[in-house]
Structure formats: structure tokens, C-alpha cells
mmCIF file of the C-alpha atoms, coordinates in Angstrom:
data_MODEL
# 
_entry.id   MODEL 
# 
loop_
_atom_site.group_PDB 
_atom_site.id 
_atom_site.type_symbol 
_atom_site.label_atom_id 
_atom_site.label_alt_id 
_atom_site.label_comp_id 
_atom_site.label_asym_id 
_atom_site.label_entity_id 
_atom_site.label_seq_id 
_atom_site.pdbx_PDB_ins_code 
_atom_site.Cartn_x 
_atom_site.Cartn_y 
_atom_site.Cartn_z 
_atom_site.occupancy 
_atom_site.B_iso_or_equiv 
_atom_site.pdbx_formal_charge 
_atom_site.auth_seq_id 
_atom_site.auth_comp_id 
_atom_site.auth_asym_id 
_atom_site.auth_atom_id 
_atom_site.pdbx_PDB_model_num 
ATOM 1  C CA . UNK A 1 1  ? 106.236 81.282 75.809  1.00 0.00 ? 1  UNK A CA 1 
ATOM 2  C CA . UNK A 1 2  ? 106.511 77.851 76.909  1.00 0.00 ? 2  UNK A CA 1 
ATOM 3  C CA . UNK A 1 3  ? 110.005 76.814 78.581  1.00 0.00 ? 3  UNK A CA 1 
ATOM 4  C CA . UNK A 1 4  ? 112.049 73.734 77.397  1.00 0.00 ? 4  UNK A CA 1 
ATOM 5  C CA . UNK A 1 5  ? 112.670 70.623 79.152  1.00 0.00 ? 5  UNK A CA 1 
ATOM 6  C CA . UNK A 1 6  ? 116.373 71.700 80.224  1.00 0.00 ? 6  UNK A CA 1 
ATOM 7  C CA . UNK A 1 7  ? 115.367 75.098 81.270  1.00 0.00 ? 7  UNK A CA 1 
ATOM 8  C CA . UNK A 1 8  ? 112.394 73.893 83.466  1.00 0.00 ? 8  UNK A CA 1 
ATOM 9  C CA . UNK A 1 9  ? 115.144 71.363 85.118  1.00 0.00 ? 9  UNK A CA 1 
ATOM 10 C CA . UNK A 1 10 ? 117.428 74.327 85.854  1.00 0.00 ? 10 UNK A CA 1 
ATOM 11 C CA . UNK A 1 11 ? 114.586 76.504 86.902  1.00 0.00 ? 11 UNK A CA 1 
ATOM 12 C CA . UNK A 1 12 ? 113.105 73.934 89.226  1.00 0.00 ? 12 UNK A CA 1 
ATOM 13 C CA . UNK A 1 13 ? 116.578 72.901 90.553  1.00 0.00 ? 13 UNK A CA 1 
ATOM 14 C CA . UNK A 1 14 ? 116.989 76.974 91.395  1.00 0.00 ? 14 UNK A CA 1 
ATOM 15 C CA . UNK A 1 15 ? 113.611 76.855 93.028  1.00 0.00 ? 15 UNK A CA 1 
ATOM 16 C CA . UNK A 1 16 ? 114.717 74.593 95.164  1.00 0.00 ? 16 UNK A CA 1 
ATOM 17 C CA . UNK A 1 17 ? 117.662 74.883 96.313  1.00 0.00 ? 17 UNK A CA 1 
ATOM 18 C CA . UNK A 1 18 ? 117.365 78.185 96.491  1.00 0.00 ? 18 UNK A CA 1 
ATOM 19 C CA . UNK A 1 19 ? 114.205 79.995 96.237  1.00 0.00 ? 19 UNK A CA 1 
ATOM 20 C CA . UNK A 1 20 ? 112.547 77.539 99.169  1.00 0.00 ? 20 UNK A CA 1 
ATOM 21 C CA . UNK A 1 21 ? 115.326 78.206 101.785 1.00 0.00 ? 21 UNK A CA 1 
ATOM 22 C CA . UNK A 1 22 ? 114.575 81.990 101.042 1.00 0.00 ? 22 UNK A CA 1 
ATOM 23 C CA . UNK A 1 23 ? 111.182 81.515 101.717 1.00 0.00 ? 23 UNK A CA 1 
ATOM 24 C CA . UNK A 1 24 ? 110.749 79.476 104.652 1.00 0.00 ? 24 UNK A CA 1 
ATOM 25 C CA . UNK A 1 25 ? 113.404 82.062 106.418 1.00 0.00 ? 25 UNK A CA 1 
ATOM 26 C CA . UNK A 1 26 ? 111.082 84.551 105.331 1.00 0.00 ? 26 UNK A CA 1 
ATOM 27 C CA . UNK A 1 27 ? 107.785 82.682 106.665 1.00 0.00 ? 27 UNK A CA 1 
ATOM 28 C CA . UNK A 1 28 ? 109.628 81.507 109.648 1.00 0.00 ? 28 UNK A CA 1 
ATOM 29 C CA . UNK A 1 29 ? 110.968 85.076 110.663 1.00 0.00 ? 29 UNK A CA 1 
ATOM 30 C CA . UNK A 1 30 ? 107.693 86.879 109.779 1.00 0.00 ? 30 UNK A CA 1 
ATOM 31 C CA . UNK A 1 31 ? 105.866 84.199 112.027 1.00 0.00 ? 31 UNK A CA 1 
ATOM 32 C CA . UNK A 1 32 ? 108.390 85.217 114.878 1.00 0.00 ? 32 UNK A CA 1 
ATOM 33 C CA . UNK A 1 33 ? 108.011 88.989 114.602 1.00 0.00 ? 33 UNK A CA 1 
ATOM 34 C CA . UNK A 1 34 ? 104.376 88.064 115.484 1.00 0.00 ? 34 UNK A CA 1 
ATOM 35 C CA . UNK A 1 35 ? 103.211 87.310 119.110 1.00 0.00 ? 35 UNK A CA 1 
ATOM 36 C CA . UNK A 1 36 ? 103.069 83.797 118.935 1.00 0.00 ? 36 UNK A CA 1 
ATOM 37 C CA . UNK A 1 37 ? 99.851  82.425 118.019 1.00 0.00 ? 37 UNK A CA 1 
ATOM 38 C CA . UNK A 1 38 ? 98.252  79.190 119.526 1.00 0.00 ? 38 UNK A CA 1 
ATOM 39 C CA . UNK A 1 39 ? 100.214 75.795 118.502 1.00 0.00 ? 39 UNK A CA 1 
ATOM 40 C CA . UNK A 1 40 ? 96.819  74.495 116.004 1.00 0.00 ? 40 UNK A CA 1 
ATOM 41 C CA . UNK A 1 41 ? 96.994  78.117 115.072 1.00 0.00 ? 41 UNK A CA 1 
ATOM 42 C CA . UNK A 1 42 ? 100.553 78.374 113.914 1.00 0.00 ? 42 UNK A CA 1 
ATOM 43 C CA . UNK A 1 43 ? 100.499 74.461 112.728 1.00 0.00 ? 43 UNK A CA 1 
ATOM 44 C CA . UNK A 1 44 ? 97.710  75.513 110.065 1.00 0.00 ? 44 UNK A CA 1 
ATOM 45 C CA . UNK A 1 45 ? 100.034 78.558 108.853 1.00 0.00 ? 45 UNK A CA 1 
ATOM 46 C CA . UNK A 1 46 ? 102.935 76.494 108.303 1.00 0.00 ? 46 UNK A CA 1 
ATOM 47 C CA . UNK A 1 47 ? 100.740 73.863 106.244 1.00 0.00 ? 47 UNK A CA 1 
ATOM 48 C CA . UNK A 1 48 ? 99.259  76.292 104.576 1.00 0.00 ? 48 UNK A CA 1 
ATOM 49 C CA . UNK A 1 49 ? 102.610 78.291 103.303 1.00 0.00 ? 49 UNK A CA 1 
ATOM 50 C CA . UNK A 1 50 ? 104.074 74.756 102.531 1.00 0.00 ? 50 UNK A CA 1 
ATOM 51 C CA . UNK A 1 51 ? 101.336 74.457 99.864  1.00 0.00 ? 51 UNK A CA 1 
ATOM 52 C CA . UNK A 1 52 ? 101.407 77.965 98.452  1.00 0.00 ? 52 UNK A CA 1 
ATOM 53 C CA . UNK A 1 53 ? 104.704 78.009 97.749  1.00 0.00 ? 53 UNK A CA 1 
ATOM 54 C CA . UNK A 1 54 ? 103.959 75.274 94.966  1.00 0.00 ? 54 UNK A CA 1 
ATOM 55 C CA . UNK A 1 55 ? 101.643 76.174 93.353  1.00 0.00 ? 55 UNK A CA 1 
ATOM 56 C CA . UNK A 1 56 ? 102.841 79.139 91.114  1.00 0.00 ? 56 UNK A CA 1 
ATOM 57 C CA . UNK A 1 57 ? 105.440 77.042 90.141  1.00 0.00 ? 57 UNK A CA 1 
ATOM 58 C CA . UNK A 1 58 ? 103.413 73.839 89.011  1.00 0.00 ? 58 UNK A CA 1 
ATOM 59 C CA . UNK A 1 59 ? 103.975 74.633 85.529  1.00 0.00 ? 59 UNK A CA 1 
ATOM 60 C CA . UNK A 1 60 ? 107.637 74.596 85.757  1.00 0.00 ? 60 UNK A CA 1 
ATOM 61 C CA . UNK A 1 61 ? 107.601 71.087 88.383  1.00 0.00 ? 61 UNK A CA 1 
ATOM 62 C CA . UNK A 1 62 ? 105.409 69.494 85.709  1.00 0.00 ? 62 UNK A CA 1 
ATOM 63 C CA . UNK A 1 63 ? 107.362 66.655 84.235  1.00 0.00 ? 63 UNK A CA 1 
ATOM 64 C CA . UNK A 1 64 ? 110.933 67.572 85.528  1.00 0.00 ? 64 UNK A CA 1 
ATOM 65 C CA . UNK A 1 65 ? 111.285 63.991 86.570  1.00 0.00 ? 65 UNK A CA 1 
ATOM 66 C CA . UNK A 1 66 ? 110.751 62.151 83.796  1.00 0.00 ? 66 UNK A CA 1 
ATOM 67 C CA . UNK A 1 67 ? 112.945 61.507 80.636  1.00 0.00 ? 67 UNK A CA 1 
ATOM 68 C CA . UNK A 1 68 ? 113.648 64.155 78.197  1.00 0.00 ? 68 UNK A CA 1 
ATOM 69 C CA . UNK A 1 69 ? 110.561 64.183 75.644  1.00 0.00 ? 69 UNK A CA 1 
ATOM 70 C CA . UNK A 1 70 ? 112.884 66.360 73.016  1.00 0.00 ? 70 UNK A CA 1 
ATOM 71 C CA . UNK A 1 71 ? 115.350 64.427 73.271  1.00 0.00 ? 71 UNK A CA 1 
ATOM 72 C CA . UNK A 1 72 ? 116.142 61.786 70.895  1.00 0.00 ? 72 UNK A CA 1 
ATOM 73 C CA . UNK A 1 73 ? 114.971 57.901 71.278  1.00 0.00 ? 73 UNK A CA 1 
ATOM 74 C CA . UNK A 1 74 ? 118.174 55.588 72.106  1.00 0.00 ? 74 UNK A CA 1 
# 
């Protein structure tokens, strides 16, 4: 079922303002609990969990900043 364009705004907004700060706690204290890994080592991790994040959630970042397409021409 395919969202609309005002629920993908709201979903998107949620995301990210509070779904991210959730996460990078998460990645950020499950780093710590680890014995800390070389600098190139633990550089790579963070990159790599910055781009994860995205990506099951390209559907709903798809076209959030552009103008309605329902609604109507003015």
C-alpha cells in the first residue's frame, strides 16, 4: 500500500527527529560497550551505520521535498 504525500512528510519528519537520535545513541553506546577499535577501524563503522540507516527508508524520503503532486495546481 503506497503512502500519501502528507503521510510520507510526517513519517519522514518522525524519522528524523526522532528515530535518528535513537539510533545513533544506540550505535554510539554499542560502539562503547566494545573495546575500542583502531581510529580507521571505528571511522569506517560510523560511515557505514550513517548509510544504513537510509536506506530502508528511501521509499518514504523519496520526494518529501518537493511540492505536493496531489495537491491541486494554483
Amino acid at each position: 500500500m503506497a503512502l500519501s504525500y502528507k503521510a510520507r512528510r510526517r513519517w519522514s519528519l518522525f524519522i528524523l527527529l526522532i528515530g535518528l537520535p535513537v539510533y545513533i545513541v544506540a550505535a554510539v553506546s554499542i560502539l562503547n560497550w566494545l573495546d575500542r577499535p583502531p581510529l580507521v577501524i571505528e571511522l569506517l563503522v560510523y560511515v557505514v551505520l550513517g548509510v544504513i540507516w537510509a536506506l530502508p527508508f528511501k521509499a518514504i524520503f523519496r520526494g518529501v521535498g518537493k511540492a505536493d503532486p496531489e495537491a491541486e495546481d494554483r
